[in-house]
C-alpha positions, 0 to 999 in steps of 0.5 A: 418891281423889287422881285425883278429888280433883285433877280436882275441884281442877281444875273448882273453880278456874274458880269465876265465881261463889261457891257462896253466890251460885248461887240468886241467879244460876242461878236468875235466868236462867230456862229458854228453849225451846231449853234454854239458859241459866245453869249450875251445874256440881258438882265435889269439892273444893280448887282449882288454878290453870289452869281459869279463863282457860277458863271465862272464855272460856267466859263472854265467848262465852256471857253467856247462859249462865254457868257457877257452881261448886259446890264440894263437900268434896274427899273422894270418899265426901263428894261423892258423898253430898252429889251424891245427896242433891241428885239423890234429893231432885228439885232442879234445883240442878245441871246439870253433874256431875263423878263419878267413872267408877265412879258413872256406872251408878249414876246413871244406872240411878237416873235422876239423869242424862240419856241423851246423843246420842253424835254430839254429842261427838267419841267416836272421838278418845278413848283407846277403852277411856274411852268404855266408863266413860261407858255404862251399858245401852249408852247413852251417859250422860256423856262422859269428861273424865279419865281414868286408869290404874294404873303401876308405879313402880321404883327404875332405879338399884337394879335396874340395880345389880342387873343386873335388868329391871323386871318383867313378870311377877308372879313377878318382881316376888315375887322382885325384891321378896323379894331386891333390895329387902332388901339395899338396905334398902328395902320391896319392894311396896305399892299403895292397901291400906287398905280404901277404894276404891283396895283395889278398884281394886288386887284388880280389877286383880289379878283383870283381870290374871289373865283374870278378872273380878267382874260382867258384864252391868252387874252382873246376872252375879257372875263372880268365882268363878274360878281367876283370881280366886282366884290374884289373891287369892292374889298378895297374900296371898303377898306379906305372908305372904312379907314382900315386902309390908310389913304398914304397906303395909296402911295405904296410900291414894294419898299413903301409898304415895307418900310411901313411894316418894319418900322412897326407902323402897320399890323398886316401887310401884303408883300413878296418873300423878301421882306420876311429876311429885312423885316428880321434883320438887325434894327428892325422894330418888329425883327421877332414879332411877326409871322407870315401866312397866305393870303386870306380870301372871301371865304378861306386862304385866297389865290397869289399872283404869281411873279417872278422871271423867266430865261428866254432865247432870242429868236435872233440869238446866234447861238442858241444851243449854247443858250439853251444849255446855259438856261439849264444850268441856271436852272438846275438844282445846284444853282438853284439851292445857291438862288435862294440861299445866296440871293434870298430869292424863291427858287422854282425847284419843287424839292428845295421847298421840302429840305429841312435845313432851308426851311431851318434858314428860311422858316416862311418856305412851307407856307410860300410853297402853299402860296404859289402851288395855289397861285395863279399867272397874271392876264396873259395877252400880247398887249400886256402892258396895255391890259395892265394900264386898264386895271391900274386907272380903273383900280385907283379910281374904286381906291379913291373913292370916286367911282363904284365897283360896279361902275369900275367893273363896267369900264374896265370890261369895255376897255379890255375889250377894246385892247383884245380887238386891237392887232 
């Protein structure tokens, strides 16, 4: 998804040393008592430019322990099977890892990163729902480097024309979508469609938004048989079968639905933060027309899905001390401001949300505060990405039409089931 793709940009581009280049010098350095020594830190893939001054400045204090980048290919899926094909195979290549918060209860029930001391890290400073990301079995497991929450995105030019508010509810949205949007010539709706991880974020925020949930207890109780679950399928299906979702919408991942929006073709659009700062950009064809509000819901402003990453220490990491210590640093303040003012990416500071002059810069802050300090984690279970795969095939079925909610609701409850029996 873009949101790791950009947070792996921005580890990646503090690269000391070239991946090539890793055995040669972690290895060099060898362990010490205290645990201190050389790193390794992995990351997806692709590069930006405000991240090395920080790891220098990490490397100038700390010659002992430098820090190497492994760059790994950009697509999420990709990462995380090159991740684990390290991690189940017992090397100790890594130290530092960057996942993705859906992974860190996969991880850690298969014992691929080491439990940490929550009072070595400044916990009551972050926003308070992204520390939840980080545990699993109520232990802390990794530490919340960047976090994030879905918005919805609207036309202000169009529905001002209209005389309309945003909408807060989703039959507002229904019918400004099915009625505004039509006579300007502009589809009404779209998220992340396609059957792909941003398919899981958009039904769980739907299912979320209703009152209800898919797994509890980290993934042992299936809860998705529920009057919730079934009107949030029913949310989407309405809006392709009543045409207020356009079927090339069923196609759309991240860049997809963007496009879409900043080229002037949809009146709302659900999507991460990043877009807020492209869709202002020069030549975009709604750059000063549109503004951002949370999420609507059933009956007021619904629940995000909360994304973003986490910094993990390899329960084989050689040094884990200095791993430890490198993972506050990203996290501390002062790196944290550079987060988003360099890399636009949400930071998990809770003050940085309050400074006048960011929100100056980045006017969407206050209304991304409210959305993730109401945000909810995915499914929590070791078998992630299986749960994912159940909720996508179920998700495009009620999308296209060709099962009921009520019939997508009974499957999926089955085969989540089945999955939570497994191990």
């Amino acid at each position: 998804m873009r949101w790791m793709r950009a947070a792996g940009r921005a580890l990646l581009a503090a690269a000391v040393v070239l991946a090539g280049h890793v055995g040669a010098d972690v290895h060099a350095g060898g362990a010490d008592a205290g645990g201190r020594g050389p790193m390794t830190l992995v990351t997806a893939g692709d590069l930006t430019g405000y991240l090395p001054p920080l790891l220098e400045d990490w490397n100038e204090d700390h010659p002992g322990e430098r820090v190497t980048l492994v760059e790994l290919p950009d697509s999420a899926d990709e990462t995380r099977a090159q991740m684990i094909s390290e991690l189940r195979s017992g090397s100790d290549r890594f130290d530092v890892l960057n996942i993705d918060v859906a992974w860190t209860s996969e991880f850690a029930a298969a014992g691929w990163i080491a439990p940490l001391e929550r009072d070595r890290f400044p916990l009551d400073t972050f926003l308070r729902p992204v520390v939840d990301t980080a545990t699993f079995d109520g232990r802390l497991y990794a530490v919340p480097y960047v976090t994030n929450a879905g918005l919805l995105y609207y036309r202000k030019d169009v529905l001002d024309r209209a005389g309309e508010k945003p909408p807060r509810t989703w039959a507002e949205l229904a019918r400004q979508a099915r009625t505004v949007a039509p006579r300007h010539g502009l589809d009404g709706y779209a998220g992340q469609f396609l059957p792909y991880e941003g398919l899981t974020v958009n039904v769980t925020e739907a299912v979320h938004s209703a009152g209800g949930s898919i797994l509890r207890d980290d993934g042992d109780r299936v809860t998705v048989d529920s009057d919730a679950a079934r009107a949030a399928f029913a949310f989407l299906a309405d809006g392709v079968r009543e045409g207020w979702i356009a079927r090339d919408a069923l196609g759309y991942k991240e860049e997809e639905s963007r496009r879409a929006f900043q080229d002037g073709r949809l009146l709302f659009l659900r999507n991460w933060p990043y877009v807020y700062a492209d869709a202002s950009a020069e030549g975009s064809k709604v750059a000063g027309r549109f503004g951002v509000v949370p999420l609507p819901g059933p009956d007021g402003p619904g629940t995000s899905v909360l994304g973003g990453s986490n910094l993990a220490v390899s329960s084989r990491a050689r040094h884990p001390e200095s791993a430890a210590d490198l993972i506050a640093y990203l996290t501390s303040e002062r790196v944290q401001r550079q987060v988003l003012t360099e890399g636009s990416l949400p930071p998990v500071r809770a003050a940085l949300y309050e400074d006048p002059a960011l929100i100056a810069a980045h006017p969407y802050l206050p209304t991304l505060r409210r959305s993730v300090l109401s945000a909810e984690p995915r499914p929590k279970s070791p078998r992630y990405d299986q749960v994912s795969l159940a909720v996508q095939a179920v998700a495009q079925d009620v999308m296209a039409l060709r099962r009921t909610p009520e019939q997508a609701v009974e499957r999926l409850a089955r085969e989540l089931g089945a999955i939570s029996r497994k191990g």
